[in-house]
C-alpha beads as a LAMMPS data file, in Angstrom:
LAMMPS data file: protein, C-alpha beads

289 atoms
288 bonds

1 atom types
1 bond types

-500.0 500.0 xlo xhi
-500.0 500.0 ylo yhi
-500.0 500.0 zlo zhi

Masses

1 110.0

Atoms # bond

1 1 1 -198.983 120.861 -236.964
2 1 1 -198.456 122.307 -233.511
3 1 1 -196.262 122.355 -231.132
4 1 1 -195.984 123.256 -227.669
5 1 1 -192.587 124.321 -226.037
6 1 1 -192.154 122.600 -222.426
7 1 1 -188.547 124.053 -222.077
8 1 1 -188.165 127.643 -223.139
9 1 1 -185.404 128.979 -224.884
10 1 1 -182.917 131.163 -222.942
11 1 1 -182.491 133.628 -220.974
12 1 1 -180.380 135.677 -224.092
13 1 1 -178.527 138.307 -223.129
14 1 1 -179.409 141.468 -225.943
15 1 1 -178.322 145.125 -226.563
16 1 1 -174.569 144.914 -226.022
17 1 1 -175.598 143.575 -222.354
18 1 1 -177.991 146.277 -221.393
19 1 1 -181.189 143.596 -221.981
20 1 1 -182.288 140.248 -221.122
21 1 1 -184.425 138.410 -223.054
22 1 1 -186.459 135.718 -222.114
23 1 1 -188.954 133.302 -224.212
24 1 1 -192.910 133.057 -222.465
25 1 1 -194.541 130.186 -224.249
26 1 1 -198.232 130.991 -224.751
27 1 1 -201.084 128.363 -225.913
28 1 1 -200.034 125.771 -228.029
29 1 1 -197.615 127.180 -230.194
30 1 1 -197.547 130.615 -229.624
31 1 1 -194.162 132.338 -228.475
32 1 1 -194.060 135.638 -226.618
33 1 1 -191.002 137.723 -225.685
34 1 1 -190.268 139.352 -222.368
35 1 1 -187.551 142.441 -222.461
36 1 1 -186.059 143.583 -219.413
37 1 1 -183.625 146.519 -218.918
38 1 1 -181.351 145.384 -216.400
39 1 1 -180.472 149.009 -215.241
40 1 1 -183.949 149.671 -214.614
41 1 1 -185.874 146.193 -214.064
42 1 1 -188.829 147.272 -216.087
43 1 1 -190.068 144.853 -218.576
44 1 1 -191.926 145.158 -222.180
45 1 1 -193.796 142.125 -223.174
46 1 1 -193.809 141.441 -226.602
47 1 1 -196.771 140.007 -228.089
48 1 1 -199.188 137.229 -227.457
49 1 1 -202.879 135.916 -226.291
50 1 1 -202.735 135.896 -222.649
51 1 1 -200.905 137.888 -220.174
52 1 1 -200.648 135.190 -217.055
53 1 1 -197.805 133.825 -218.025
54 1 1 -195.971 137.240 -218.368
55 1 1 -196.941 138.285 -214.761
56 1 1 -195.955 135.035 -213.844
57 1 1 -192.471 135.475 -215.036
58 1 1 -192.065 138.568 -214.389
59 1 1 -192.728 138.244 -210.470
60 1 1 -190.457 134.891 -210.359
61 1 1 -187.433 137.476 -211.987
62 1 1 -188.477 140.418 -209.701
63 1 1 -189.012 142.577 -212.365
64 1 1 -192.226 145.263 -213.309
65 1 1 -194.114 145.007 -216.325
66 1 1 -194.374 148.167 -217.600
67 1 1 -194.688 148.252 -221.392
68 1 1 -196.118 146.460 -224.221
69 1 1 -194.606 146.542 -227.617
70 1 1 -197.597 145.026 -230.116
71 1 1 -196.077 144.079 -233.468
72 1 1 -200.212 143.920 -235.475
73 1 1 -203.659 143.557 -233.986
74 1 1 -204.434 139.670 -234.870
75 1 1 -206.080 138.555 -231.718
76 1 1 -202.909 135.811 -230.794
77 1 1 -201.269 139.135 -230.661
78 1 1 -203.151 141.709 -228.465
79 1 1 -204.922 139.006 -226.241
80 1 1 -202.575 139.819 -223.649
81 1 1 -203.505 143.471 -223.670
82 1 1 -207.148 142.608 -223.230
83 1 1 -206.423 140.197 -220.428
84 1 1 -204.617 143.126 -218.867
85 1 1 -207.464 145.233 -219.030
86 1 1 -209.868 142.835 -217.621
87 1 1 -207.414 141.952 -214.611
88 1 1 -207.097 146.128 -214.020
89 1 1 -203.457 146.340 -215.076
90 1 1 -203.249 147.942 -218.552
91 1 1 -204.025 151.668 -218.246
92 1 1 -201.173 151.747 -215.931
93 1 1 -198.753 150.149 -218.917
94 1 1 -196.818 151.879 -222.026
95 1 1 -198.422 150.391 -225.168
96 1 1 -196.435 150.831 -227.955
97 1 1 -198.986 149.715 -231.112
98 1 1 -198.785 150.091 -235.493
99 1 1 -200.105 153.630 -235.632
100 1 1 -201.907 152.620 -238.107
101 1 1 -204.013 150.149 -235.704
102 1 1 -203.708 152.094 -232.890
103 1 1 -207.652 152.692 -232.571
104 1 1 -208.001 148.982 -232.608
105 1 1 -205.165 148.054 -230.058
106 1 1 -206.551 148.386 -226.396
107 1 1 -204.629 150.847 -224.478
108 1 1 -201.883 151.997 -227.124
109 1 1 -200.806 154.829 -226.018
110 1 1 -197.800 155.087 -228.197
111 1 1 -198.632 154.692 -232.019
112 1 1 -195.534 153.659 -233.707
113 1 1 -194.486 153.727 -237.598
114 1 1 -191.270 153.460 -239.557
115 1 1 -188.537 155.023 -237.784
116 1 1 -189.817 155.307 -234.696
117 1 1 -188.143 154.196 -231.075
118 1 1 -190.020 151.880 -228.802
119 1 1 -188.552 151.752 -225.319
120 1 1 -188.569 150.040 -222.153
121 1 1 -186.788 151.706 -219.244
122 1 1 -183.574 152.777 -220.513
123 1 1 -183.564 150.092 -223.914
124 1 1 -184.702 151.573 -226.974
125 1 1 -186.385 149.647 -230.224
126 1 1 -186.024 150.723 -233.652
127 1 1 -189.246 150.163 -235.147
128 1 1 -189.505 149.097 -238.908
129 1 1 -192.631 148.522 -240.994
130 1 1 -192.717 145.251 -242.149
131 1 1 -195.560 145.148 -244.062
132 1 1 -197.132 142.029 -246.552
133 1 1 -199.082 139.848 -243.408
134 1 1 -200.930 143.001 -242.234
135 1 1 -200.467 146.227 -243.407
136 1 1 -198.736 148.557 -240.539
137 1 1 -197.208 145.599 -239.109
138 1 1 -194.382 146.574 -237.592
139 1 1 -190.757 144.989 -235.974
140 1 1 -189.119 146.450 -233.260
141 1 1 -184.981 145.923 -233.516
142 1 1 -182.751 146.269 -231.096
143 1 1 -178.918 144.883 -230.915
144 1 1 -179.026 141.316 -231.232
145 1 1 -182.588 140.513 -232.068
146 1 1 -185.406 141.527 -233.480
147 1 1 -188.907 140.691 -232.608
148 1 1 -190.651 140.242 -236.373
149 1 1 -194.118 139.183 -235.199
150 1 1 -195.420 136.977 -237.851
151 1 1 -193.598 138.183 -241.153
152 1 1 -190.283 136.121 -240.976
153 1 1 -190.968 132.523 -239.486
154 1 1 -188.120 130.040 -238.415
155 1 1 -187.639 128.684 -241.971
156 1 1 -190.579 130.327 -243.478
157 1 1 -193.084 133.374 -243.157
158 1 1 -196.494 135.056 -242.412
159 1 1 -199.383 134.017 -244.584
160 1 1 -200.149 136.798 -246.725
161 1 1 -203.272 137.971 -245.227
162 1 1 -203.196 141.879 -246.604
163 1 1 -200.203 141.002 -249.034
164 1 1 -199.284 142.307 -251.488
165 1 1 -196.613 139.370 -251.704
166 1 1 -194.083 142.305 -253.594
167 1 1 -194.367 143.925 -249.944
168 1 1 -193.952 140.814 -247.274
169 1 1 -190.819 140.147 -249.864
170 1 1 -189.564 143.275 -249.193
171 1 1 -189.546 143.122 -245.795
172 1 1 -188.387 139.937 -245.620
173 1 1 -185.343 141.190 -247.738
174 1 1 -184.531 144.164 -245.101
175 1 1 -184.895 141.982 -242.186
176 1 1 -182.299 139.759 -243.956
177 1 1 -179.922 142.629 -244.154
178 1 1 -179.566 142.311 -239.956
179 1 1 -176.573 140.866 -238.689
180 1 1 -175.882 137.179 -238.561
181 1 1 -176.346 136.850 -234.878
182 1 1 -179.060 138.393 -234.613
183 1 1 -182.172 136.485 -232.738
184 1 1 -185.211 135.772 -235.007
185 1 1 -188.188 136.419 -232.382
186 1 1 -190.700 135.389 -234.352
187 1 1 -194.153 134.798 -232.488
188 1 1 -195.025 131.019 -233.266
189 1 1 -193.023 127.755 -233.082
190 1 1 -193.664 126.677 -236.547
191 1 1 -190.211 125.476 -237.190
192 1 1 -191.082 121.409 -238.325
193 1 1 -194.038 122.554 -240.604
194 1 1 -191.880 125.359 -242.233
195 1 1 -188.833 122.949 -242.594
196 1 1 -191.209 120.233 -243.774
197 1 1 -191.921 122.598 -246.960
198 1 1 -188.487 123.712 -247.563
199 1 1 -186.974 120.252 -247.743
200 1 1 -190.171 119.676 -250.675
201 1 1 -188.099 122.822 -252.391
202 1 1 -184.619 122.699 -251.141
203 1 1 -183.545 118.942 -250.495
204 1 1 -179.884 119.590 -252.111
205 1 1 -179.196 122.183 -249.456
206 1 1 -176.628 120.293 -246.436
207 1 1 -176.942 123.479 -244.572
208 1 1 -181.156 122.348 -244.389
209 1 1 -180.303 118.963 -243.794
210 1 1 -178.155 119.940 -240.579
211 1 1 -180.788 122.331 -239.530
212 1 1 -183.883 119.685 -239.822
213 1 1 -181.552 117.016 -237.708
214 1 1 -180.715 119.607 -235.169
215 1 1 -184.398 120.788 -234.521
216 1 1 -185.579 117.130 -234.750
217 1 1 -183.498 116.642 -231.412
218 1 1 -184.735 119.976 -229.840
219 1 1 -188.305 119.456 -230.786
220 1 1 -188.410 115.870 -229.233
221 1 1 -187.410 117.001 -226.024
222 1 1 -190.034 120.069 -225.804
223 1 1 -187.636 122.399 -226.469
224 1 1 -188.221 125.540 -228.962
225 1 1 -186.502 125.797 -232.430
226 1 1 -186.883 129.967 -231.807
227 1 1 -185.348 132.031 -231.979
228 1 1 -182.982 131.251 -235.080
229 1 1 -180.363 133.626 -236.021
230 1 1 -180.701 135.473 -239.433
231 1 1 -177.217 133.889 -240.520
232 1 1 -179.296 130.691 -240.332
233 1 1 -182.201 131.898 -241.958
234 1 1 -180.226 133.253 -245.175
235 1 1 -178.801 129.559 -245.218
236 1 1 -181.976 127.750 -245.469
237 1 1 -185.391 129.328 -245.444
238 1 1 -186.605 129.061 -249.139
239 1 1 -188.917 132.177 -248.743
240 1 1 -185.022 133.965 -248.615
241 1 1 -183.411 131.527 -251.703
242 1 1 -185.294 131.945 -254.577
243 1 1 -182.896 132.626 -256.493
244 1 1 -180.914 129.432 -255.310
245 1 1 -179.880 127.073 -257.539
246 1 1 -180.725 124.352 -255.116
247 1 1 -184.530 125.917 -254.037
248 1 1 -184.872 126.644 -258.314
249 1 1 -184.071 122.788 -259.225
250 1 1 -186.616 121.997 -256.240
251 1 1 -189.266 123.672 -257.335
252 1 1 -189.204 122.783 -261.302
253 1 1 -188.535 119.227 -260.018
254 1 1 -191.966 119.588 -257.485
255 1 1 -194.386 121.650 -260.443
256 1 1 -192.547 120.584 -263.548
257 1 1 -192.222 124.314 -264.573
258 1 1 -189.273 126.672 -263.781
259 1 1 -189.561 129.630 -260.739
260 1 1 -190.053 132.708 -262.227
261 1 1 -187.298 135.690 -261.940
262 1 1 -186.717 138.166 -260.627
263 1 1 -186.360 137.096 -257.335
264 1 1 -189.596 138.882 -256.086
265 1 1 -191.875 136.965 -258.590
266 1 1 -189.699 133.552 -257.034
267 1 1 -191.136 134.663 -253.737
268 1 1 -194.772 135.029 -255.031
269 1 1 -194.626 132.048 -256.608
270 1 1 -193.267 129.827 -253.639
271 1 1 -195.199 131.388 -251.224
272 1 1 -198.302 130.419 -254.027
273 1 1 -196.738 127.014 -253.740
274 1 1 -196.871 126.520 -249.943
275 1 1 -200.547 128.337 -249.579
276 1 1 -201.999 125.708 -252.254
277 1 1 -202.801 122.249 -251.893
278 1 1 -200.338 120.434 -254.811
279 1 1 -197.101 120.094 -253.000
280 1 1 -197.145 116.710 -250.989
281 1 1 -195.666 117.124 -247.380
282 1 1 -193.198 114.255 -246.684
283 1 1 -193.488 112.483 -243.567
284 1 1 -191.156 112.738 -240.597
285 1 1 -189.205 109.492 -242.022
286 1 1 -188.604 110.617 -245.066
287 1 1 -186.306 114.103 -243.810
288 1 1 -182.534 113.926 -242.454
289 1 1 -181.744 111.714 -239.253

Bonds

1 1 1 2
2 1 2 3
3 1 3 4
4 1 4 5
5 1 5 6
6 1 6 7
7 1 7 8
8 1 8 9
9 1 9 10
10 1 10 11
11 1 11 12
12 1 12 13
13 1 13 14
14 1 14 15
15 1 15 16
16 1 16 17
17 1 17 18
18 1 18 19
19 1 19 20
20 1 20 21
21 1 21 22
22 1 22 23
23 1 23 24
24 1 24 25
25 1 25 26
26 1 26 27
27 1 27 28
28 1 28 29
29 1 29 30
30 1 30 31
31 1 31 32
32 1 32 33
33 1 33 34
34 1 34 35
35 1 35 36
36 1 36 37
37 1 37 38
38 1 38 39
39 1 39 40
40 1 40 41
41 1 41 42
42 1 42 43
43 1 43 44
44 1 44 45
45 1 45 46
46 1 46 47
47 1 47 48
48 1 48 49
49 1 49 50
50 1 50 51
51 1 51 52
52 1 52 53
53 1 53 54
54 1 54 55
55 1 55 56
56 1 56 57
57 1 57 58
58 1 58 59
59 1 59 60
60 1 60 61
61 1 61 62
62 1 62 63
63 1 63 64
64 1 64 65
65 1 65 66
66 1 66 67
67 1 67 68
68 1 68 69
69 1 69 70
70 1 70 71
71 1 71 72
72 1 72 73
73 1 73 74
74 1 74 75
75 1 75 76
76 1 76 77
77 1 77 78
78 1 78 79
79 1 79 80
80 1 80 81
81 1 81 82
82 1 82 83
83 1 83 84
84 1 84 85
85 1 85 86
86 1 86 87
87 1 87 88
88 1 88 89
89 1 89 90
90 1 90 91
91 1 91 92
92 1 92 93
93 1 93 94
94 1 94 95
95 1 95 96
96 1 96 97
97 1 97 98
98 1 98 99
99 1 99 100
100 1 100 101
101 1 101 102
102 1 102 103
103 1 103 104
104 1 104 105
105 1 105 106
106 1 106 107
107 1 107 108
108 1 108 109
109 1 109 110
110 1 110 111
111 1 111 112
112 1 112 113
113 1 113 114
114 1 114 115
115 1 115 116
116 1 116 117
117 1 117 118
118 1 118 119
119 1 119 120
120 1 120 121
121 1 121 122
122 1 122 123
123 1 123 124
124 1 124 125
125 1 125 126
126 1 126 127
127 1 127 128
128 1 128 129
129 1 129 130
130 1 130 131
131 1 131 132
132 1 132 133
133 1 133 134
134 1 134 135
135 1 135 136
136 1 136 137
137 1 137 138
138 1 138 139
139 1 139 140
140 1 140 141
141 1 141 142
142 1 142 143
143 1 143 144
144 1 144 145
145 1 145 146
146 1 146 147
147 1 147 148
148 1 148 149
149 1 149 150
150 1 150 151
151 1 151 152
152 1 152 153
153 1 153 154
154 1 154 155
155 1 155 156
156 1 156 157
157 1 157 158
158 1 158 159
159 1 159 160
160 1 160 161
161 1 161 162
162 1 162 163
163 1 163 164
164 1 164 165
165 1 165 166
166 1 166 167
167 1 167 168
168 1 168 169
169 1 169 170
170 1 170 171
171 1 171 172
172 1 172 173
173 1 173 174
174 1 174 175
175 1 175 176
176 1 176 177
177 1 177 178
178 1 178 179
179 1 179 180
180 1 180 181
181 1 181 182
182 1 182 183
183 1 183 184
184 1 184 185
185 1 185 186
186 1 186 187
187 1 187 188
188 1 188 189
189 1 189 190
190 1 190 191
191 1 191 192
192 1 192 193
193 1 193 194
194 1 194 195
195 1 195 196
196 1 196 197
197 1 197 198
198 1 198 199
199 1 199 200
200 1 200 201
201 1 201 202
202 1 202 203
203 1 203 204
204 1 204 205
205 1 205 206
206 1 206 207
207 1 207 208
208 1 208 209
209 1 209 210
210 1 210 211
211 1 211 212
212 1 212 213
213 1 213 214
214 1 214 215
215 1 215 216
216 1 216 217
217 1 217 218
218 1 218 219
219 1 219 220
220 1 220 221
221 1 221 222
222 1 222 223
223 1 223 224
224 1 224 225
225 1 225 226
226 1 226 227
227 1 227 228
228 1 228 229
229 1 229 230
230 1 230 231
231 1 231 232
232 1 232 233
233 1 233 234
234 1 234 235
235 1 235 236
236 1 236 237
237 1 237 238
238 1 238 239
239 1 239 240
240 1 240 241
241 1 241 242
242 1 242 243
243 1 243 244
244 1 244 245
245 1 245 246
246 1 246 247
247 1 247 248
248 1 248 249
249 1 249 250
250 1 250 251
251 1 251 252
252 1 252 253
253 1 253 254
254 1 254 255
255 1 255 256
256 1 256 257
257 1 257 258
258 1 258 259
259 1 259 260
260 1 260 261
261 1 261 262
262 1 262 263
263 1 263 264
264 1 264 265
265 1 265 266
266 1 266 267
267 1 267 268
268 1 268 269
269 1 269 270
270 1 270 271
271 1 271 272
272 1 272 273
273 1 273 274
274 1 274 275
275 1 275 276
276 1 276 277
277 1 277 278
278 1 278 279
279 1 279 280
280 1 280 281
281 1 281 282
282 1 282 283
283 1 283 284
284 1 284 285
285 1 285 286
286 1 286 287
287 1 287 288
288 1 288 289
């Protein structure tokens, strides 16, 4: 189920004032992220399939494009660096890129691993590995948000493609450990297909039953459920209460079996749960009004 945001979120101001951050919706449900350093007005673009969009909004704000922070090398991802290359503009660009990808990112010039600082004028990005959807993925964290890619979704997370699910739980777990403000800049507007699964898991939860009526309202009027904050995210994606007694009484009520402890093998086996074909997705009538 898809969704395509009309009416971006935003602008958000980010790192104690010295950024701006706005949302660039991209294809159908694809979200990218545009960070500009006010001091400077030099922007990073963060993400995504197509770079149009970016150049669009970036000569509406009168601001330069001037660096590209890639999170992994799935095409929805470094699209827009290709499209720069074919429209001239991306040898003259900072590409910050996994280092462990770096050969397959066009233009990185900047391979980046755990630890490392991305920047963009005078902002700097931590960068963390976040591995478990692609190995080397990476998530560069600055005050007040952090742009995750595809391992934490609004009320979910990344399929597993490279797994192993021990290390997308993991990184899911240290992402968690951010602030409760901070912005969830995840890279797809998922939100009503993740929330349909957790209410199949986590239908006691009122802080899920709020959150489902709020984005119902959002969603209906084009708007974008992204980014989340992580306070919200601790509150009601499953993928970060396994060990719930709400998302636990779900789950043996769903598969008539109880969710395995500790709270990694609770991950695996919800995240088993949602990739498999036995859990029946209610309908838009039957979650919270």
């Amino acid at each position: 189920m898809t969704h395509v945001v009309r009416r971006p979120a935003g602008p958000f101001v980010i790192a104690d004032g010295a950024g701006e951050l706005h949302q660039v919706p991209l294809g159908e449900d694809n979200l990218g992220w545009l960070v500009v350093c006010r001091e400077t007005g030099e922007a990073a673009a963060v993400d995504g399939p197509e770079a149009g969009p970016y150049l669009a909004l970036c000569e509406r704000l009168g601001v330069r494009l001037t660096t590209i922070w890639n999170t992994h090398t799935h095409g929805d991802h470094i699209g827009c660096n290709r499209d720069l290359a074919r429209r001239g503009r991306l040898s003259s660009l900072r590409v910050f890129a996994p280092a462990g990808a770096a050969l397959a990112t066009p233009g990185c010039t900047d391979p980046v691993d755990e630890g490392d600082r991305a920047t963009v004028g005078r902002l700097s990005a931590e960068v963390w590995r976040t591995d478990g959807h692609l190995d080397g993925h990476v998530s560069f964290v600055v005050p007040g948000a952090v742009f995750c890619g595809d391992t934490m979704f609004t009320a979910g997370c990344g399929y597993l493609f490279d797994g192993p699910p021990a290390a997308m739980h993991q990184s899911l777990r240290r992402l968690a450990s951010l602030p409760d403000a901070t912005l969830v800049c995840c890279a797809h507007e998922y939100t009503w297909s993740n929330l349909r699964f957790a209410w199949v898991v986590d239908a006691a939860n009122p802080a899920l039953a709020e959150r489902i009526r709020r984005s119902r309202a959002v969603l209906a009027e084009g708007g974008s459920c992204v980014p989340s904050t992580m306070a919200e995210e601790r509150a009601t994606n499953p993928f970060l209460r396994g060990m719930s007694p709400s998302v636990r009484a779900g789950f043996q009520a769903h598969t008539v079996r109880a969710l395995g402890e500790p709270d990694v093998v609770a991950f695996t086996e919800l995240r088993a749960l949602k990739d498999g074909a036995t859990w029946r997705s209610v309908s838009d009538a039957e979650l919270p009004t």
